[in-house]
C-alpha positions, 0 to 999 in steps of 0.5 A, a space after each residue: 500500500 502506498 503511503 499516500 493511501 495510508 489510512 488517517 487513523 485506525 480504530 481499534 489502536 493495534 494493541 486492542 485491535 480485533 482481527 475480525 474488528 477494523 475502522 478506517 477514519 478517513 473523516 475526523 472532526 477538525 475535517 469535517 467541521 471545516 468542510 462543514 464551514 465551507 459548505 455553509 458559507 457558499 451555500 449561504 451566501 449564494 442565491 438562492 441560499 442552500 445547505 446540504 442535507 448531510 448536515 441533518 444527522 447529528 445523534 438529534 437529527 438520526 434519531 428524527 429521521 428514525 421518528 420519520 420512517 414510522 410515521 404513516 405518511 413516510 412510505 419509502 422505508 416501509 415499501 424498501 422493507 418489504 422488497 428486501 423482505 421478500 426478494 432480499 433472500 433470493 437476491 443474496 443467494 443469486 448473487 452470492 457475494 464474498 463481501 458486501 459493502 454498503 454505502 450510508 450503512 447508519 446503524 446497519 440494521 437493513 443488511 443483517 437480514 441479508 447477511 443471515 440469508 447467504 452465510 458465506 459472506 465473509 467481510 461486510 465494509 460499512 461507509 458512513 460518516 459517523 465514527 461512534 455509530 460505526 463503532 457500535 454497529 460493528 460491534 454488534 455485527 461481529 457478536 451476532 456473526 461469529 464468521 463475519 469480518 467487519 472493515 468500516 470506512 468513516 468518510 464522506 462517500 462524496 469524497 472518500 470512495 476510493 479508500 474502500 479496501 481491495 476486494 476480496 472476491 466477489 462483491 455487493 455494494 449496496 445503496 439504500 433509503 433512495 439517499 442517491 435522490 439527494 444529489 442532483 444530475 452531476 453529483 448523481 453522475 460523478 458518485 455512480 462512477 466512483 461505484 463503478 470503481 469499485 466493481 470487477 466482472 461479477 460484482 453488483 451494485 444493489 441501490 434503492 430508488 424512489 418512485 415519481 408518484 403522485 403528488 400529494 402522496 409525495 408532500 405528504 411524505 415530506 410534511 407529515 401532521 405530526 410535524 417530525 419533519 418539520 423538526 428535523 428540517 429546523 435541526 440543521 440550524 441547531 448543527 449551525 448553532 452548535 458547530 459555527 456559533 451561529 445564534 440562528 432561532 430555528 422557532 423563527 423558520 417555518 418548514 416548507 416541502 414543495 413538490 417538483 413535478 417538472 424536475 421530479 423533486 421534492 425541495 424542502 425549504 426553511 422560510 424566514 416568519 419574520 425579517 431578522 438577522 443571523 450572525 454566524 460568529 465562527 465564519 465572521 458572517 452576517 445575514 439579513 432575513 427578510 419574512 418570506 426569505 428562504 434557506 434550500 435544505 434538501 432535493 430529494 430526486 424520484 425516479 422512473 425505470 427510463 430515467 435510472 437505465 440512463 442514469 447507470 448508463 452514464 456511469 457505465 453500468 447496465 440494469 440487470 434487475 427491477 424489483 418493485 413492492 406490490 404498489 410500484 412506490 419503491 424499486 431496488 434494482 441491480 447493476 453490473 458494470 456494463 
């Protein structure tokens, strides 16, 4: 291995490390707070003013979402479920992988069912940003799988892709939740092709995708009566808070989905109820809302059979499967490099 491909730190430290237990951390804190302050400063400074939606999920914001995928309007969790539920078996075992990486692998819930279905699997790589989640969901992996390997990547997959480790045989990776809806065109572009490095002859990509659907099905989704979403939404401006020094009073912003019907989107917005002014201390900024300004958190991009042919097409991969729940809401589909 190069040294430039070193890892930046290796958890467990070698005294104390598990030969069935590794965790690359290509993302550290003083990092990651820095591409947080670059985001945020070109993002709202720009017009019109936009944050990404990686800066939802700290510990409040995961546990929000986790409050999201119960609610009875939030349909993609359930309908991806129940696909894995009922095809996930025979998808293991017709591709019988060596290994399976999974992209944004959070707590590593939804690969165990798939895990227990081909027991040969003999290294699982989870990718996801947050060290200490990992750290704990690997550790539950290698207790509940006596013969499995875990080698965790933390990182942003944006960026850090390339650190995955050398294959070892055959190989899954694995993309769920729809989450590839969250970037636009390019950046769906340019992530489909660091996949596509990752894949030899016989390996498979396994993504999740969201459906174009109707309308109101869609809103409701991404405001639900409860108003869950809505706080999830106004807790990136805790993050802000918290990591800038920013005195943003989330109590002053009201949560706004809209749905995008021409660019198969739904957009959430948080809108200034009043004019006021935000200081952002670490970043020596300033800004002025007027009532009515807005702040652009999240697109989350649906999708058609057509538009994800094209979509892997671009990147070099071919559809080889399209399995859908029984009422055409969600799809898992399989590609392989073309």
């Amino acid at each position: 291995m190069r040294a430039g491909n070193l890892p930046a730190y290796v958890w467990p430290p070698t005294a104390e490390r598990s030969p069935r237990l590794r965790i690359d951390v290509r993302l550290r804190d003083a990092e990651r707070r820095a591409a947080l302050a670059r985001d945020v400063r070109r993002g709202l400074t720009a017009t019109p003013r936009t944050l990404p939606p990686k800066y939802f999920y700290d510990a409040a914001g995961s546990e929000l979402f986790e409050q999201i995928t119960r609610l009875p309007e939030y349909y993609p969790t359930r309908a991806e479920r129940s696909i894995l539920d009922v095809r996930g078996a025979s998808l293991m075992n017709l591709l019988r992988p060596d290994e399976v990486v999974e992209i944004g692998a959070g707590t590593c819930t939804k690969i165990r069912p798939l895990l227990r279905a081909v027991p040969g699997v003999g290294r699982f790589v989870p990718v996801d940003v947050d060290q200490q989640t990992m750290i704990q969901a690997g550790e539950a992996l290698v207790r509940a799988f006596p013969d499995l390997r875990v080698h965790g990547l933390v990182g942003d997959f944006e960026r850090h892709l390339r650190y995955v480790p050398a294959p070892e045989g055959r190989r899954i990776v694995a993309f769920f939740g729809s989450t590839i809806g969250n970037l636009d065109a390019r950046a769906r572009r340019r992530f489909l092709r660091d996949v596509r490095a990752l894949l030899a002859a016989g390996d498979s990509l396994v993504l999740g995708v969201d459906l174009m659907k109707d309308p109101g099905m869609l809103h409701a989704a991404y405001d639900d009566a409860k108003g869950i979403t809505a706080a999830f939404n106004r807790n990136v401006l805790r993050v802000l808070n918290r990591e800038l020094a920013a005195d943003f009073d989330p109590r002053a912003f009201r949560h706004v989905a809209r749905v995008n019907e021409r660019e198969q989107r739904v957009e959430m917005h948080l809108v200034a109820e009043r004019a006021h002014r935000v200081r952002v201390h670490a970043l020596g900024l300033t800004l002025r809302f007027d009532a009515g300004d807005g702040i652009w958190t999240e697109s989350s991009y649906k999708f058609t059979r057509d538009g994800v042919v094209a979509m892997l097409a671009a990147a070099g991969l071919r559809l080889d499967r399209w399995l859908t729940d029984r009422d055409d809401l969600f799809a898992l589909v399989t590609a392989t490099p073309a």
